[in-house]
DOTI-916794 format. One record per residue (C-alpha): y, x, z; residue number from 0. Coordinates in Angstrom, 2 decimals, padded with zeros to 5 digits. Example, Ala and Ser with C-alpha at 12.3 -4.5 7.8 and 13.67 -1.06 7.14 Angstrom:
BEGIN
@v:-004.50 u:012.30 w:007.80 num:0
@v:-001.06 u:013.67 w:007.14 num:1
END
This chain:
BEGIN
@v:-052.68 u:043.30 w:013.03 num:0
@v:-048.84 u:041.92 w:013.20 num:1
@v:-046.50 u:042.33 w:015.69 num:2
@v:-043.54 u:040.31 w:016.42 num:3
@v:-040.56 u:041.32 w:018.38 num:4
@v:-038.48 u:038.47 w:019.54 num:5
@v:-035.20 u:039.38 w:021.45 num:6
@v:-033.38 u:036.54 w:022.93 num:7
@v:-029.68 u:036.87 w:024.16 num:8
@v:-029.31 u:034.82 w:027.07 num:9
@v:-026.49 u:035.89 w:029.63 num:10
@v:-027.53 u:033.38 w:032.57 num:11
@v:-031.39 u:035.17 w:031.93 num:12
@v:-029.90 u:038.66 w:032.60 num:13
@v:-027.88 u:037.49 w:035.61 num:14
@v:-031.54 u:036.16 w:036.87 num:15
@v:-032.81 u:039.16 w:036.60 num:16
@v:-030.57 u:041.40 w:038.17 num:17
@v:-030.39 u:038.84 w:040.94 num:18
@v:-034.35 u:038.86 w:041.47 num:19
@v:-034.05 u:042.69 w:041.25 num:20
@v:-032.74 u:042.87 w:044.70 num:21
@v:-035.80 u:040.41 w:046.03 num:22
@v:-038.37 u:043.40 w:045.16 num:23
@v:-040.98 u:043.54 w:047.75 num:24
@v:-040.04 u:040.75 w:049.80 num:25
@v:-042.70 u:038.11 w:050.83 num:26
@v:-042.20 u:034.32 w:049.64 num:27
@v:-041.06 u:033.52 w:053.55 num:28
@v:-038.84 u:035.79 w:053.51 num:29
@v:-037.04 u:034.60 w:050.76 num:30
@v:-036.72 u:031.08 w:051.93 num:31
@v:-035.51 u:032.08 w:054.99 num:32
@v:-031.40 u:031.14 w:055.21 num:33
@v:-029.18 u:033.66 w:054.85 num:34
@v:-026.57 u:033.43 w:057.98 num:35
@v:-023.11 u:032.48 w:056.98 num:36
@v:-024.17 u:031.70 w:053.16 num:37
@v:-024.47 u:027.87 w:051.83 num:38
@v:-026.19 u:027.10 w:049.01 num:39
@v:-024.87 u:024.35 w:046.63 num:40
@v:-026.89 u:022.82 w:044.03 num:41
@v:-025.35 u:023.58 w:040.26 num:42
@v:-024.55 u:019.94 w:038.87 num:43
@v:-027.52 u:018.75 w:036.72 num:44
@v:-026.27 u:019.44 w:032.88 num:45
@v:-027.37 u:017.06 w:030.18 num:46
@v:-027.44 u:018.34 w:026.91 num:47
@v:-027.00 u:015.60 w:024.09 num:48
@v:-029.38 u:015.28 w:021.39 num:49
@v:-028.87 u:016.92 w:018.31 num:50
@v:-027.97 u:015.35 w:015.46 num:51
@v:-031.09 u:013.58 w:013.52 num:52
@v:-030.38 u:013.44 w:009.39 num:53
@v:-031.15 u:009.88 w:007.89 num:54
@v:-034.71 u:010.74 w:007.08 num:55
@v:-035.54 u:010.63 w:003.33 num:56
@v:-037.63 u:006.97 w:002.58 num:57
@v:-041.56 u:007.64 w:001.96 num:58
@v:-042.91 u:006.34 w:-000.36 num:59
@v:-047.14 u:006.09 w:-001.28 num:60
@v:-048.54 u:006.75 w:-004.68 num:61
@v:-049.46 u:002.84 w:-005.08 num:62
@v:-045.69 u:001.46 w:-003.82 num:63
@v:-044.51 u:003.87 w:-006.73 num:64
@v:-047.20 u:002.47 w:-009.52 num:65
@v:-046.39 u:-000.97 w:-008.90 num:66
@v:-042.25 u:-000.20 w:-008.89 num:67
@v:-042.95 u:001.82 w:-012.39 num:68
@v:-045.21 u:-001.44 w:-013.75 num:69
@v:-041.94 u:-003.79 w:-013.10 num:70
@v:-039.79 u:-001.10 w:-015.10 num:71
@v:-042.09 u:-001.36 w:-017.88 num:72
@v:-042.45 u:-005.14 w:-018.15 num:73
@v:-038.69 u:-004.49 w:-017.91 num:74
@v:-039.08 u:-002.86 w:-021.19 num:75
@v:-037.52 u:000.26 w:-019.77 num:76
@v:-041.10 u:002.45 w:-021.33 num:77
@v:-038.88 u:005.09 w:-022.66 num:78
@v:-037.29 u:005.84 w:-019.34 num:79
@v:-040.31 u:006.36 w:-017.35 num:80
@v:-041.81 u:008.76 w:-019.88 num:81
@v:-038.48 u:010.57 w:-019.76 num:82
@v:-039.05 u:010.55 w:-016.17 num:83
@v:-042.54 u:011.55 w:-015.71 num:84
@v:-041.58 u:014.58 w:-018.59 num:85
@v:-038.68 u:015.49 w:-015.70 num:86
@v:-041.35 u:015.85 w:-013.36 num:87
@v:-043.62 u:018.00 w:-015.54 num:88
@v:-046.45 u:015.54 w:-015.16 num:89
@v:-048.35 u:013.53 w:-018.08 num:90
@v:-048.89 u:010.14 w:-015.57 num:91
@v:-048.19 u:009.13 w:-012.12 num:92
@v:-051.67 u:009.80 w:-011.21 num:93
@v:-051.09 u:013.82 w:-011.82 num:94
@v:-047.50 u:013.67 w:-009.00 num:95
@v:-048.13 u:015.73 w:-005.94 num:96
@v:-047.54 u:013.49 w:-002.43 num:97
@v:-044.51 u:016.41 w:-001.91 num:98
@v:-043.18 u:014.70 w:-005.10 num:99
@v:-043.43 u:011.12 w:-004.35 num:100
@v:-039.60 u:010.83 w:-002.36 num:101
@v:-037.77 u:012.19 w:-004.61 num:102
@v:-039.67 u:010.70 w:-007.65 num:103
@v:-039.07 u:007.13 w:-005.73 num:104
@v:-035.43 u:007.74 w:-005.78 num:105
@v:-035.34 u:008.49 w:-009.42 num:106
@v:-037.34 u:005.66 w:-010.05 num:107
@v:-034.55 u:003.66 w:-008.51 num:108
@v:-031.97 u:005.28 w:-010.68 num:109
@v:-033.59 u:003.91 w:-013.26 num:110
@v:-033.55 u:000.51 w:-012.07 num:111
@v:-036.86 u:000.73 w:-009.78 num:112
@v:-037.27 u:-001.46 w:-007.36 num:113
@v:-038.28 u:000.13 w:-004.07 num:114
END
């Protein structure tokens, strides 16, 4: 059996918890009773931005890739693709792994593929 141990550091959850300390053993009415002489004021909602998203890599399917690799040949360019497909450790396009087919589309288009 594994067992993970996750710490987080987390300032505002320590202040919580020393605050709810104090509450120990007091019923829910009590606590929303009003304290005399002591306002509460909402924090200001925060909004947090969105990180940052990459450009996401183009996908491409096995058949989009055949049919860009077919134009190179008519294009004569034979020699190219072979040296392309030996780059990739593969024999034919059929053999490429889907995790390959991105960054095989982008070679293809640095050999003149059109994608």
């Amino acid at each position: 059996m594994m067992q993970f141990e996750i710490t987080v550091h987390c300032p505002e959850l320590e202040t919580l918890a020393h605050a709810l300390h104090g509450f120990k053993g007091q019923t829910e009415e009590t606590l929303l009773e009003p304290v005399p002489g002591k306002q509460i004021v909402p924090e200001p909602a925060r909004t947090v931005a969105p990180a940052p998203t990459a450009a996401a890599a183009p996908t491409y399917d096995k058949e989009t890739l055949v049919r860009a690799a077919a134009e190179l040949m008519d294009d004569g360019k034979q020699q190219d693709l072979l040296q392309l497909l030996a780059r990739f450790n593969v024999p034919s396009m059929m053999a490429l792994d889907p995790s390959q087919f991105a960054e095989f589309g982008a070679a293809l288009k640095e050999i003149g593929g059109k994608l």
